[in-house]
N, CA, C and O atoms as a Maestro MAE file, in Angstrom:
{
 s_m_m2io_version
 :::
 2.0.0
}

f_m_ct {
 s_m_title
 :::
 protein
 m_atom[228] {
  # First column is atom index #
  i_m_mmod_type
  r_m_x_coord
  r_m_y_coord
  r_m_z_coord
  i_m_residue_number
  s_m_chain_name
  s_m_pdb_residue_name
  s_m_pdb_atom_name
  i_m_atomic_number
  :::
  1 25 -74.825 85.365 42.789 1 A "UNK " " N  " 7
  2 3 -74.128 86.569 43.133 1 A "UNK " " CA " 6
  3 2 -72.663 86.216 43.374 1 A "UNK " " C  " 6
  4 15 -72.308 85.321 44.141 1 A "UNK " " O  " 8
  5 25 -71.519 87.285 42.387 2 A "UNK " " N  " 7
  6 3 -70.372 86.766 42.867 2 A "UNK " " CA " 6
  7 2 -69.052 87.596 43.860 2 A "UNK " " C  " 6
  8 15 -67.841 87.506 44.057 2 A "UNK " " O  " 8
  9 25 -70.149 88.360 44.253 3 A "UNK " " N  " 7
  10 3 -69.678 89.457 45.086 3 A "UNK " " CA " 6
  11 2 -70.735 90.739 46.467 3 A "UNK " " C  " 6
  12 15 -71.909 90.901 46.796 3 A "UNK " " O  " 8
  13 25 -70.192 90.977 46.613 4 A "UNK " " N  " 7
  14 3 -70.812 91.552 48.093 4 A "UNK " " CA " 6
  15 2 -70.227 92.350 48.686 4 A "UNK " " C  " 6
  16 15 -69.005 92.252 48.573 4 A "UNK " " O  " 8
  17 25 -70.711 93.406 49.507 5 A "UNK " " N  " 7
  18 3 -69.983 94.109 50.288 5 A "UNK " " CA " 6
  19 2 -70.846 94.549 51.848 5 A "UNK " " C  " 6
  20 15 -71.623 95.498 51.751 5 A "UNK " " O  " 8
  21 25 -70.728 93.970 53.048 6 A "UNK " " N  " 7
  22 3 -71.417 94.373 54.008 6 A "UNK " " CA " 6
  23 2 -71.117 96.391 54.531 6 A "UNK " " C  " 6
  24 15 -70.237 97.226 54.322 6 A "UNK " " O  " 8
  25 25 -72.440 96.348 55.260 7 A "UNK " " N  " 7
  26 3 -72.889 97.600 55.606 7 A "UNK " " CA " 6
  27 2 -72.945 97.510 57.096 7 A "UNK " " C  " 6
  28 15 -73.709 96.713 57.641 7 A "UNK " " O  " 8
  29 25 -71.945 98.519 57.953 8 A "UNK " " N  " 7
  30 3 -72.503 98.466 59.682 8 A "UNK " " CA " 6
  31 2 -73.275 100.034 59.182 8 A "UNK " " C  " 6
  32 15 -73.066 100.898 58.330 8 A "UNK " " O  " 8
  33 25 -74.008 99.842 59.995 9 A "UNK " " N  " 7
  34 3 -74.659 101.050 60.371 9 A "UNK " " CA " 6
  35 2 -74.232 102.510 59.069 9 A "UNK " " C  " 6
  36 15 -73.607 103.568 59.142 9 A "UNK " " O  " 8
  37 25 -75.059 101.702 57.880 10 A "UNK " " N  " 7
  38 3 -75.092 102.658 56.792 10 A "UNK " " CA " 6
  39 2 -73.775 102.882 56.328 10 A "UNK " " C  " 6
  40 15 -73.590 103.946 55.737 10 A "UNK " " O  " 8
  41 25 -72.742 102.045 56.479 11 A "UNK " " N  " 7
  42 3 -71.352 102.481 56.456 11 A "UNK " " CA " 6
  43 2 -70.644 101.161 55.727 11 A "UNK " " C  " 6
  44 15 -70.641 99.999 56.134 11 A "UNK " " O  " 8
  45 25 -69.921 101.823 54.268 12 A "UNK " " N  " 7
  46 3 -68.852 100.293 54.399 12 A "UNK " " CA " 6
  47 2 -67.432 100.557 54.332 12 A "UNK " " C  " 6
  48 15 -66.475 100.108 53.703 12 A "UNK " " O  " 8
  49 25 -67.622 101.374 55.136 13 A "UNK " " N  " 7
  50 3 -65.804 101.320 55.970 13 A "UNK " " CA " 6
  51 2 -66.315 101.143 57.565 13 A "UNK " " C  " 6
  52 15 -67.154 101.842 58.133 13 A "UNK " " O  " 8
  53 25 -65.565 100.006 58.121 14 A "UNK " " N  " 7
  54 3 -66.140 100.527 59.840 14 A "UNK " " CA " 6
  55 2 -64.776 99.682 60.528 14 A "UNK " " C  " 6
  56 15 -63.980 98.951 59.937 14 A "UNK " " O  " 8
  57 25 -64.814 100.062 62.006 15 A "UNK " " N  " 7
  58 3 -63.157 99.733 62.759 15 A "UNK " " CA " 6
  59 2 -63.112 98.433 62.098 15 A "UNK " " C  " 6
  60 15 -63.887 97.821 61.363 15 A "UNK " " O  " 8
  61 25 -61.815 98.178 62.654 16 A "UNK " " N  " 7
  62 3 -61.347 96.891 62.381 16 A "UNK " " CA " 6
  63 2 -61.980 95.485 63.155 16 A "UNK " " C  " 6
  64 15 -62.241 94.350 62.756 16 A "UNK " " O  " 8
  65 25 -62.096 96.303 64.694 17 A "UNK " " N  " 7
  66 3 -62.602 95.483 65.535 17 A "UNK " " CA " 6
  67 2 -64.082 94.542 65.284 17 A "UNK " " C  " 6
  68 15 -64.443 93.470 65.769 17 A "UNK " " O  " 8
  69 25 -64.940 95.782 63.980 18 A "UNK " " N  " 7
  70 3 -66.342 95.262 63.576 18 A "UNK " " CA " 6
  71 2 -65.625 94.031 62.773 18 A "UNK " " C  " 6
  72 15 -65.660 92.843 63.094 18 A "UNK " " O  " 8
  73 25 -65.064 94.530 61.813 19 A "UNK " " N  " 7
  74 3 -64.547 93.529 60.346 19 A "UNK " " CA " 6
  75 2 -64.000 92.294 61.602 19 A "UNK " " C  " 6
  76 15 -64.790 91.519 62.141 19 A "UNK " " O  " 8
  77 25 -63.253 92.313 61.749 20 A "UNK " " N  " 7
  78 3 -63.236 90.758 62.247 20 A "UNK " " CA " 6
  79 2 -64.021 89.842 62.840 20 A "UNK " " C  " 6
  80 15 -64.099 88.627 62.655 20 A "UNK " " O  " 8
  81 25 -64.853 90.883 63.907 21 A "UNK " " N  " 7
  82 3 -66.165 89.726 64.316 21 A "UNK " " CA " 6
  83 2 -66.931 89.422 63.412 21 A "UNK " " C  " 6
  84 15 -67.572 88.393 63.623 21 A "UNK " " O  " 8
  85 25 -67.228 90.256 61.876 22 A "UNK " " N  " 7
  86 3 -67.567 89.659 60.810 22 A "UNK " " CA " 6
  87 2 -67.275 88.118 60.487 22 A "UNK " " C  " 6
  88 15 -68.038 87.163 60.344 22 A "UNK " " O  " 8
  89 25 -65.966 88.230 60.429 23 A "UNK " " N  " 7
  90 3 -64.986 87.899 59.454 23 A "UNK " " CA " 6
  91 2 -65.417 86.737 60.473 23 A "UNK " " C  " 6
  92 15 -66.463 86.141 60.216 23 A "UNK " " O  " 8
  93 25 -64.788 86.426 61.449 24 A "UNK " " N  " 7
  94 3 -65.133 85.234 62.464 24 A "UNK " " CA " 6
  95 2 -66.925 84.332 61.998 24 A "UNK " " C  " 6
  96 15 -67.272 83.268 61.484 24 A "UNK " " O  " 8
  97 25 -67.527 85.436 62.510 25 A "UNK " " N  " 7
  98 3 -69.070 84.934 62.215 25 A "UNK " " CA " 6
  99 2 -69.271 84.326 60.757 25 A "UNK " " C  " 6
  100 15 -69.851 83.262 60.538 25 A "UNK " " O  " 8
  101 25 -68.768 85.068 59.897 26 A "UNK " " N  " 7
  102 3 -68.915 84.492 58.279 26 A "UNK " " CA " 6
  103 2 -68.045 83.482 58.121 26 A "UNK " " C  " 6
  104 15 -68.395 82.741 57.202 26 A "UNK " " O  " 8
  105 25 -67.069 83.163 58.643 27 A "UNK " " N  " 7
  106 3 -65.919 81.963 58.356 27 A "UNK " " CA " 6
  107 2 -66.670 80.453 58.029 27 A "UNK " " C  " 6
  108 15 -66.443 80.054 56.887 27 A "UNK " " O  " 8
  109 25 -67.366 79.730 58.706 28 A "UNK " " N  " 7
  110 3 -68.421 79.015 58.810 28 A "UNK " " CA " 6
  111 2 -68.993 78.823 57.589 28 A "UNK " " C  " 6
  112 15 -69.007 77.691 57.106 28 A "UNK " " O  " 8
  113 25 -69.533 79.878 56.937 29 A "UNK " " N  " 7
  114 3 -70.352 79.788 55.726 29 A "UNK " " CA " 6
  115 2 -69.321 79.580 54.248 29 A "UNK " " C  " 6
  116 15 -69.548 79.160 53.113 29 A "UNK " " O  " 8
  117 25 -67.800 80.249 55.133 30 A "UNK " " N  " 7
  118 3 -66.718 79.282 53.833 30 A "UNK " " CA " 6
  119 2 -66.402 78.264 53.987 30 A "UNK " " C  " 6
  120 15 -66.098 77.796 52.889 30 A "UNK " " O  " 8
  121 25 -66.247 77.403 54.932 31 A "UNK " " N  " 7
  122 3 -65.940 76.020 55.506 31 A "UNK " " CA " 6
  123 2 -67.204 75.316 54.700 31 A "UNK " " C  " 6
  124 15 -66.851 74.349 54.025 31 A "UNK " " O  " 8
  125 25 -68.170 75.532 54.668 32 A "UNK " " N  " 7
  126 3 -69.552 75.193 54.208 32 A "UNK " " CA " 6
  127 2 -69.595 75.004 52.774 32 A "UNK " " C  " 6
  128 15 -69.879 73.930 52.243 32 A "UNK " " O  " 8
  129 25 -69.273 76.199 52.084 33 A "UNK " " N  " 7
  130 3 -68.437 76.370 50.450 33 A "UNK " " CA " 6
  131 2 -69.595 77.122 50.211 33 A "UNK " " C  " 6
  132 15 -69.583 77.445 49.023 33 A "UNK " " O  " 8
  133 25 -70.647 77.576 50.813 34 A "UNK " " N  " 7
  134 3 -71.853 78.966 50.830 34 A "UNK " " CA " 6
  135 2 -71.323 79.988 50.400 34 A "UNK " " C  " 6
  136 15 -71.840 80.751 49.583 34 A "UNK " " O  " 8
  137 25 -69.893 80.147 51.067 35 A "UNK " " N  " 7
  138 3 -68.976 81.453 50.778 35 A "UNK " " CA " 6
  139 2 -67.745 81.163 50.103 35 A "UNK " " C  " 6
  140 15 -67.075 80.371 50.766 35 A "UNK " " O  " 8
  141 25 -67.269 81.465 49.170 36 A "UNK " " N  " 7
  142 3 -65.809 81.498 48.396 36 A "UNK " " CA " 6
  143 2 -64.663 81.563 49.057 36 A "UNK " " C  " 6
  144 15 -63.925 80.580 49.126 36 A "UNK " " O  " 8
  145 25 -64.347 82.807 49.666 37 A "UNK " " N  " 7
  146 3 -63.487 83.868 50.192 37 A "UNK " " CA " 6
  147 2 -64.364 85.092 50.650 37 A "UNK " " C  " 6
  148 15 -65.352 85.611 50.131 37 A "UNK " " O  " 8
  149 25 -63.643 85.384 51.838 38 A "UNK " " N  " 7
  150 3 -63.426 86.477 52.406 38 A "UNK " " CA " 6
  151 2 -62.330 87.243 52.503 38 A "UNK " " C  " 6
  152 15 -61.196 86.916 52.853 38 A "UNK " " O  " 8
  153 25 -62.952 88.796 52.004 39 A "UNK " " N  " 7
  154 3 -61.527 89.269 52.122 39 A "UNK " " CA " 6
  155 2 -62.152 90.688 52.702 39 A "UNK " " C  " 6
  156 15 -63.334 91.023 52.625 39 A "UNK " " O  " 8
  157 25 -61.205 91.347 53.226 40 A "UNK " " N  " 7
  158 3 -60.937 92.553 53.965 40 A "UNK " " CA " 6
  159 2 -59.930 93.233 53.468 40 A "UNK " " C  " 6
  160 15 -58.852 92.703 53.200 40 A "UNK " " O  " 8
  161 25 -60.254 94.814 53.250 41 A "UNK " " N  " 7
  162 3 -59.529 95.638 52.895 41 A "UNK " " CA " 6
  163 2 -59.143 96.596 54.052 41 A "UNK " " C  " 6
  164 15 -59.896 97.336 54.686 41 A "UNK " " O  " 8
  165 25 -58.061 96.454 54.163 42 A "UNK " " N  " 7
  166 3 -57.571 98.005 55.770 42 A "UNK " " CA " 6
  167 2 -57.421 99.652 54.361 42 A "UNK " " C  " 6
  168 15 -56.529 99.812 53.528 42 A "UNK " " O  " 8
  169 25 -58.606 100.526 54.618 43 A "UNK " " N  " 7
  170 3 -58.461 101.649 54.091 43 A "UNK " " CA " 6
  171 2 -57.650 102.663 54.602 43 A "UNK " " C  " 6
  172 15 -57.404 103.667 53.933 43 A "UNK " " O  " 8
  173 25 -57.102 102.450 56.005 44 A "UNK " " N  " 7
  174 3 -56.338 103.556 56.514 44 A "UNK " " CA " 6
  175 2 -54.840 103.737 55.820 44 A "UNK " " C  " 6
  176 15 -53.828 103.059 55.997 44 A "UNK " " O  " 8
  177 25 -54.985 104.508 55.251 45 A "UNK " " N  " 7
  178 3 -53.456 105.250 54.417 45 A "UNK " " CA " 6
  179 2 -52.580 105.041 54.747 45 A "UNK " " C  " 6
  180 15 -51.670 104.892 53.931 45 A "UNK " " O  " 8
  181 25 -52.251 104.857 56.631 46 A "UNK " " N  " 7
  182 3 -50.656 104.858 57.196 46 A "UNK " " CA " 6
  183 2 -50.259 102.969 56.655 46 A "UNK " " C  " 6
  184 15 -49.161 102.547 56.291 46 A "UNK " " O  " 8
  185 25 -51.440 102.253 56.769 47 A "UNK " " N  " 7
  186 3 -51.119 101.238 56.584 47 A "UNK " " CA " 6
  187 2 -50.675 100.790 55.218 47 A "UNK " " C  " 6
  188 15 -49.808 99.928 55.075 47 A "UNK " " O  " 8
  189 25 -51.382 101.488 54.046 48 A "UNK " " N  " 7
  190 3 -50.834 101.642 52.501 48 A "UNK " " CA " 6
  191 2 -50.347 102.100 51.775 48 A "UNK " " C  " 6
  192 15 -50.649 103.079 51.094 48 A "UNK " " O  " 8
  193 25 -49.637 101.576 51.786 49 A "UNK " " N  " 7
  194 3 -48.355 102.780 50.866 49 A "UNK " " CA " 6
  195 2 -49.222 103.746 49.435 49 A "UNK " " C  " 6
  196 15 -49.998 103.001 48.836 49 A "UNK " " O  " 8
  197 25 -49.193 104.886 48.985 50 A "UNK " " N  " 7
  198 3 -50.113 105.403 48.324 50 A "UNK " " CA " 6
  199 2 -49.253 105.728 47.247 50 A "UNK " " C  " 6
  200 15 -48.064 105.951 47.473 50 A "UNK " " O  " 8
  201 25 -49.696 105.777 46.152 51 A "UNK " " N  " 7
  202 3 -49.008 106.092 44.773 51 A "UNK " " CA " 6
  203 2 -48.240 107.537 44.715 51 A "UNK " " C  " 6
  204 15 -49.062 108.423 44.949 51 A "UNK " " O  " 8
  205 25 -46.949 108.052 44.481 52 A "UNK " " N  " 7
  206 3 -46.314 109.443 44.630 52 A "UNK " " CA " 6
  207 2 -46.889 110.203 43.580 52 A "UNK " " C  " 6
  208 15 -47.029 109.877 42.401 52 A "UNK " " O  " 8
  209 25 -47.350 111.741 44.415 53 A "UNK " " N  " 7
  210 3 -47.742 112.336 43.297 53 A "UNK " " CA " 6
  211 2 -47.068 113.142 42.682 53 A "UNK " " C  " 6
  212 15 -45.864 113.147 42.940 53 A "UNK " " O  " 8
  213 25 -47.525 113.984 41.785 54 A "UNK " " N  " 7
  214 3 -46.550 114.717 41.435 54 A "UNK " " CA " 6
  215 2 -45.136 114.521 40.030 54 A "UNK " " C  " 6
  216 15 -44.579 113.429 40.142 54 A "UNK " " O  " 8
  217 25 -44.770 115.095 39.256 55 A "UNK " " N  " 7
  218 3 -44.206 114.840 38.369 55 A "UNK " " CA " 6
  219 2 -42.819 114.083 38.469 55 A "UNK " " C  " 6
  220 15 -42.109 114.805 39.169 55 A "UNK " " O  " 8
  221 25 -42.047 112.858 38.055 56 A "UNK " " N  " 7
  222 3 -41.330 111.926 38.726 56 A "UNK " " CA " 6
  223 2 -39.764 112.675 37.955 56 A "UNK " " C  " 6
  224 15 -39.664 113.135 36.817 56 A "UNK " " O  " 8
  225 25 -38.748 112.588 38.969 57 A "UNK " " N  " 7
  226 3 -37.640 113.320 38.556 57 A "UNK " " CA " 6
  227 2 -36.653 112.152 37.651 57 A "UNK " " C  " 6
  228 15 -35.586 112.503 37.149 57 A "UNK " " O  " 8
  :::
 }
 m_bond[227] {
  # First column is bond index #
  i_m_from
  i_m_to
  i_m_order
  :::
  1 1 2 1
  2 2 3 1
  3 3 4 2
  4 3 5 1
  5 5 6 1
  6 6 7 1
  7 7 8 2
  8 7 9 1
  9 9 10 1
  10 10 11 1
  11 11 12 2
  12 11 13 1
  13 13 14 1
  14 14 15 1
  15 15 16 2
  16 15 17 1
  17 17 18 1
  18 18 19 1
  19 19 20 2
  20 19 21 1
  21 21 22 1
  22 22 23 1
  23 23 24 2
  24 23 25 1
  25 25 26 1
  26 26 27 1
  27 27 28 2
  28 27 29 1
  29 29 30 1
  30 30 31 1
  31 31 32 2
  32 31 33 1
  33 33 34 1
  34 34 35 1
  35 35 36 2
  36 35 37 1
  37 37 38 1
  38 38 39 1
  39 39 40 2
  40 39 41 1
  41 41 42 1
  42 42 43 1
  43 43 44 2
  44 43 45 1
  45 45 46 1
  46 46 47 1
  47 47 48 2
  48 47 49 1
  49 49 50 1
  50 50 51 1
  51 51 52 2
  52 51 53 1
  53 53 54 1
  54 54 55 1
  55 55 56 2
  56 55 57 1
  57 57 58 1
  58 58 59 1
  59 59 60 2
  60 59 61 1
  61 61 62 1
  62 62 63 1
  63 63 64 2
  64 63 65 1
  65 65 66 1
  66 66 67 1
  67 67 68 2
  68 67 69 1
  69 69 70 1
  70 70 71 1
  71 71 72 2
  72 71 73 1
  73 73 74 1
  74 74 75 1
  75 75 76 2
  76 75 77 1
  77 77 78 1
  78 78 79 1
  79 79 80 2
  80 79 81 1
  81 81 82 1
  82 82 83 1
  83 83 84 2
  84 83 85 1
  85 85 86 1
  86 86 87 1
  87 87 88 2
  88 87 89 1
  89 89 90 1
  90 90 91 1
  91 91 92 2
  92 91 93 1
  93 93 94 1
  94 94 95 1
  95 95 96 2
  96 95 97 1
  97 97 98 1
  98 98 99 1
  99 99 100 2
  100 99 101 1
  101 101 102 1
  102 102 103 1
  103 103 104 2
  104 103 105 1
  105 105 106 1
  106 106 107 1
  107 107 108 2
  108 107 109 1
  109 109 110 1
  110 110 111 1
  111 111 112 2
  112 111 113 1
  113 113 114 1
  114 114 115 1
  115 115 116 2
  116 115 117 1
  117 117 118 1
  118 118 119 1
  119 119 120 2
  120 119 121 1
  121 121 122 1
  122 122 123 1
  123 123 124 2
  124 123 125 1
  125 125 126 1
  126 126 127 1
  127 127 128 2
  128 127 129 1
  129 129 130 1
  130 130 131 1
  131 131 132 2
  132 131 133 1
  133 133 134 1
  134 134 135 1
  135 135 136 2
  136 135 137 1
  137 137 138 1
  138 138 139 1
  139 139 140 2
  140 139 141 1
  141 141 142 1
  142 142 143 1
  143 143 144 2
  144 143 145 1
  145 145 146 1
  146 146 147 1
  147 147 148 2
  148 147 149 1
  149 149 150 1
  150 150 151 1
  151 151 152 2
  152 151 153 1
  153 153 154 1
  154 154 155 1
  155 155 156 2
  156 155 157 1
  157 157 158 1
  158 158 159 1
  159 159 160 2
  160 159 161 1
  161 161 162 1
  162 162 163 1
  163 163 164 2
  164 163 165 1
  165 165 166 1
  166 166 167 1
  167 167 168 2
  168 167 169 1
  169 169 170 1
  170 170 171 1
  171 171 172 2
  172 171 173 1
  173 173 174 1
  174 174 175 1
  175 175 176 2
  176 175 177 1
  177 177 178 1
  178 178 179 1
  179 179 180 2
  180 179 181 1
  181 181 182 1
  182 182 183 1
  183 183 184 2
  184 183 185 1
  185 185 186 1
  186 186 187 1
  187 187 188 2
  188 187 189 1
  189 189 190 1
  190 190 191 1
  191 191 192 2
  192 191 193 1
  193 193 194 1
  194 194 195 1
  195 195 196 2
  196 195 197 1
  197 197 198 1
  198 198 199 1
  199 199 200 2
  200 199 201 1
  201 201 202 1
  202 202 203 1
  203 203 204 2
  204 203 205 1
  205 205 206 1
  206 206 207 1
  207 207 208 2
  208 207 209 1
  209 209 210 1
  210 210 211 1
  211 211 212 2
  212 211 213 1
  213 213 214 1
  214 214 215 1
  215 215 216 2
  216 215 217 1
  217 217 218 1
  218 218 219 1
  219 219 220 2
  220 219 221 1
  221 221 222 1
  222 222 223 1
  223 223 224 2
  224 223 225 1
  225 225 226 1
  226 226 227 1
  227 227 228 2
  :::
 }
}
C-alpha cells in the first residue's frame, strides 16, 4: 500500500489538535522506515490562499 488516509470518528478532516497527536504517535513507525512520510493537510481556507474566481481583468 502506497498511501492512506486516517479516520477519527467517521471523519477525515478532524482539529488540528487530533492530527498532531497522530502525527507524534505515527512518527516512530517513520524512524522505523514502516512509514515513508507523513503528511498533513490544514483544510481551513483562512489558512489557504484559494484560486480567484471569476473572469480575470
Amino acid at each position: 500500500m502506497k498511501s492512506f488516509a486516517l479516520y477519527v470518528d467517521d471523519r477525515e478532516i478532524y482539529a488540528k489538535e487530533i492530527a498532531d497527536a497522530l502525527e507524534a504517535d505515527l512518527q516512530p513507525l517513520t524512524t522505523s522506515g514502516l512509514i515513508t512520510r507523513i503528511s498533513k493537510y490544514d483544510t481551513n481556507p483562512a489558512n489557504n490562499p484559494q484560486p480567484r474566481q471569476g473572469p480575470r481583468d
